[in-house]
C-alpha positions in Angstrom: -17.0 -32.2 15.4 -19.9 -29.6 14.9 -22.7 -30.1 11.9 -20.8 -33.1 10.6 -17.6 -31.3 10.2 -14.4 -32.8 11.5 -12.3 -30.1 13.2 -8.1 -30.1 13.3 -6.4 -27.5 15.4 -3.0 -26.7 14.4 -0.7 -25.2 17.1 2.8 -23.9 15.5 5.4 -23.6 17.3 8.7 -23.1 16.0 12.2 -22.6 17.7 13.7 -19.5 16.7 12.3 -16.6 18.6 14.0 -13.4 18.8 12.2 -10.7 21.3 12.6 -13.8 23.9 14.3 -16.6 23.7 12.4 -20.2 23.7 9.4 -18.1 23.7 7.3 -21.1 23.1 8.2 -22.9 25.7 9.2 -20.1 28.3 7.3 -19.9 31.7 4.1 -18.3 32.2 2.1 -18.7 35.2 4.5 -21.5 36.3 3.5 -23.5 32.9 5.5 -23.5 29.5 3.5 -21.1 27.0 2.8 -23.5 24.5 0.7 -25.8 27.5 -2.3 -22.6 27.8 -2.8 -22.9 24.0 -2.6 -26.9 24.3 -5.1 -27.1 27.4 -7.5 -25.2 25.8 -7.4 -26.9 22.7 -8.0 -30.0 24.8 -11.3 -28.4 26.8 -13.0 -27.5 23.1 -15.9 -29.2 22.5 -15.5 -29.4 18.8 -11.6 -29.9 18.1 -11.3 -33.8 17.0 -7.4 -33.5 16.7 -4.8 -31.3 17.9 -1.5 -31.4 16.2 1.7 -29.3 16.6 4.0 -28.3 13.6 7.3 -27.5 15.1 11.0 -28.1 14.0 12.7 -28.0 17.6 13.1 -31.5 19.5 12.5 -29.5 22.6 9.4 -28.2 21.9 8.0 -31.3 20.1 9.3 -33.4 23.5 7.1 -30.8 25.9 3.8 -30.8 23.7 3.5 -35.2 23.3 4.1 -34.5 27.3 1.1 -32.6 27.3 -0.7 -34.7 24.9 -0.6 -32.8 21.7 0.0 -34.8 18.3 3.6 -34.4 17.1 2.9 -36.6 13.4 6.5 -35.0 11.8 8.6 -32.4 12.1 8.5 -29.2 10.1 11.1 -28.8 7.1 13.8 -26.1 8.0 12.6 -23.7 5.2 9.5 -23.6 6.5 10.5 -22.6 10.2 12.7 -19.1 9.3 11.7 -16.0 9.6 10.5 -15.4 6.0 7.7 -18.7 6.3 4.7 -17.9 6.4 2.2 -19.1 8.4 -0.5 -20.3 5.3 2.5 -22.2 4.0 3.2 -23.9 7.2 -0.7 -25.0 7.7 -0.5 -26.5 3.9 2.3 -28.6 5.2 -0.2 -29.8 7.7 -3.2 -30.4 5.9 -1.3 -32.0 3.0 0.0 -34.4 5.5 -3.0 -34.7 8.2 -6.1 -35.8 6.3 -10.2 -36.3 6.8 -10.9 -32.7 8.2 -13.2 -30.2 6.9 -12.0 -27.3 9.6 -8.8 -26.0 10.2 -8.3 -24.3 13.6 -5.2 -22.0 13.7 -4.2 -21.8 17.7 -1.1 -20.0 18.2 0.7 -20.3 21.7 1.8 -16.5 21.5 -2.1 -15.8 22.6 -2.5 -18.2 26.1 -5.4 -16.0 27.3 -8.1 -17.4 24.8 -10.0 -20.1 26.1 -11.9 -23.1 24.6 -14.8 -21.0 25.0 -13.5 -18.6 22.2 -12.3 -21.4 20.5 -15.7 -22.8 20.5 -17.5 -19.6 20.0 -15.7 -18.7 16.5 -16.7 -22.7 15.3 -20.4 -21.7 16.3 -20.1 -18.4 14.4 -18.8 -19.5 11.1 -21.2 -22.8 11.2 -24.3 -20.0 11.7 -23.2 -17.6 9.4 -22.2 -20.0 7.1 -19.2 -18.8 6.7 -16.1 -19.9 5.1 -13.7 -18.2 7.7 -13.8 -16.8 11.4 -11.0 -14.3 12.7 -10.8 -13.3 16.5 -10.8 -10.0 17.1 -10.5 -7.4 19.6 -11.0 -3.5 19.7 -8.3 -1.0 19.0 -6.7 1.1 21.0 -5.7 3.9 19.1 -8.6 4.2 16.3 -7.3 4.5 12.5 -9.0 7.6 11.7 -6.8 10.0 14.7 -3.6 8.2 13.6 -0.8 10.6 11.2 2.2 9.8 9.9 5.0 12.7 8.3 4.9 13.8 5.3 8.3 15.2 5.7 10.5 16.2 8.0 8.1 17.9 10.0 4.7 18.6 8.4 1.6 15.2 9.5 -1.0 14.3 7.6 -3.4 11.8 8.5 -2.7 7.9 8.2 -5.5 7.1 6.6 -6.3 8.6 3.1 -8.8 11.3 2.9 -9.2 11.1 6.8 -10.8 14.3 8.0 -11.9 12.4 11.2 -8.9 14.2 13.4 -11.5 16.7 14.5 -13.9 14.1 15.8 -14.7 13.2 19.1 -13.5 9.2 19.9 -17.1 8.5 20.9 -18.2 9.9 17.5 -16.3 7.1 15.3 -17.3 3.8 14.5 -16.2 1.0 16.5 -12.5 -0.2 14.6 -11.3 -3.7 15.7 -7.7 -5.7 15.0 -7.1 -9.3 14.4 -5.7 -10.2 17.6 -4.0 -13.6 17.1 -6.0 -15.8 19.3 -8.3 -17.8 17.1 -8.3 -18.6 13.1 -11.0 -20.8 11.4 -11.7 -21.5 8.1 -12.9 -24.6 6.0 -9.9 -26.7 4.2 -10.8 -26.5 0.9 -11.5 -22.6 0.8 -8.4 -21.8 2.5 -6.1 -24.2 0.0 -8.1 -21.7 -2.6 -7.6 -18.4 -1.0 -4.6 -18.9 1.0 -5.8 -16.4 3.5 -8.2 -16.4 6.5 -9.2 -12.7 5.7 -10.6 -13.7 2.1 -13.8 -12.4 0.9 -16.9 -13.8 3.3 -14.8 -14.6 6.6 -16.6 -13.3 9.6 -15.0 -11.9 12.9 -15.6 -12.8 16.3 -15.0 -9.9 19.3 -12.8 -10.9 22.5 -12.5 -8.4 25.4 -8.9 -6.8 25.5 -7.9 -8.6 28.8 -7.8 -12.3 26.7 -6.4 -10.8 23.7 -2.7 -10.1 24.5 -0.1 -11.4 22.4 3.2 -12.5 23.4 5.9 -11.1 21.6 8.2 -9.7 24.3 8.9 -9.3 28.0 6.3 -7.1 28.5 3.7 -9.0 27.3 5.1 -11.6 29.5 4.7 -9.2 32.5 1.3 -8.1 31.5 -0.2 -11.8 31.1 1.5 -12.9 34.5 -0.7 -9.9 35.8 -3.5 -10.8 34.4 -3.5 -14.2 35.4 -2.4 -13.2 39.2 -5.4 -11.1 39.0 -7.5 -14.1 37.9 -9.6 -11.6 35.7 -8.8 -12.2 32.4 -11.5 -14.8 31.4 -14.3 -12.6 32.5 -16.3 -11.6 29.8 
């Protein structure tokens, strides 16, 4: 709880996975993905209740192991590819009740800490804000990026971007939402359906805690990281 608010943190974690299979619950670091993002939901200082929304027995059977809240299970429609993931944190909230704050934790990013996930609350209780979104800085910035126009003729990504010519030092910071940490109050995210609506805030991790799972080589990459034992340095 922070400022009176009562904080859920919703980890989803479906079965199907296609760039590697189980992904949720394969190894990392000798510990089944889905545990990082559990564990650090557990060290926050403000997450009253962690819950997972999941439709695979396996899965489910792994996180109550851990000690994460498995209330249901999630309907089939809303664990396929076309889902998405607003829809699937309705069919939390509708169910879980007597929270202000939603936390969306996904276990694709096992790098962020409690500290991030404790640093985004802070940031949206200062600002005021309805909405925090980790983020992280690009690594190709948006104004040197082209696409084809035809079959062989560029012309830049970004409409009217004359930035090509530009130095990288001369552009303005650009950032991505990297997956790690979502925030927003309940009621203003039933309204918007979004975490990105007007008034949301954003909260900078380094690169190193902001890899995303989605295949083998992220896999490699985080196993490196955490072999190296550097990736929760600021």
């Amino acid at each position: 709880m922070i400022d009176g608010n009562r904080i859920l943190a919703i980890i989803p974690a479906r079965g199907g996975s296609k760039g590697i299979k189980n992904k949720n619950i394969t190894a990392l670091a000798g510990k089944p993905l889905l545990q990082w993002t559990i564990e650090a939901a557990k060290k926050s200082k403000y997450v009253d209740r962690i819950v997972l929304s999941s439709d695979d027995p396996q899965i489910q059977e792994i996180a109550e192991l851990l000690g994460c809240e498995v209330p249901f299970t999630r309907a089939a429609h809303l664990a396929t590819d076309e889902a998405s993931t607003i829809d699937v944190l309705v069919d939390v909230l509708e169910r879980v009740a007597g929270f202000d704050v939603v936390v969306l934790l996904q276990p694709t990013s096992p790098l962020r800490t409690a500290e991030d996930i404790d640093s985004c609350i802070n940031l949206m209780m200062q600002d005021n804000a309805p909405s925090v979104v980790s983020l992280c800085a690009v690594e190709d910035h948006p104004a040197l990026v082209v696409k084809f126009r035809n079959e062989n003729q560029i012309t830049p990504f970004l409409p009217h971007s004359s930035s090509q010519s530009l130095r990288r030092q001369d552009l303005p910071e650009a950032f991505r939402l990297n997956g790690a940490v979502y925030a927003a109050k309940i009621h203003w995210l039933f309204r918007e359906r979004s975490f990105t609506a007007q008034g949301s805030v954003g909260f900078v991790m380094p690169k190193r805690r902001s890899i995303d799972i989605d295949d083998r080589d992220d896999l490699f990459t985080a196993e490196q990281l955490l072999s190296d034992q550097i990736y929760s340095k600021p």
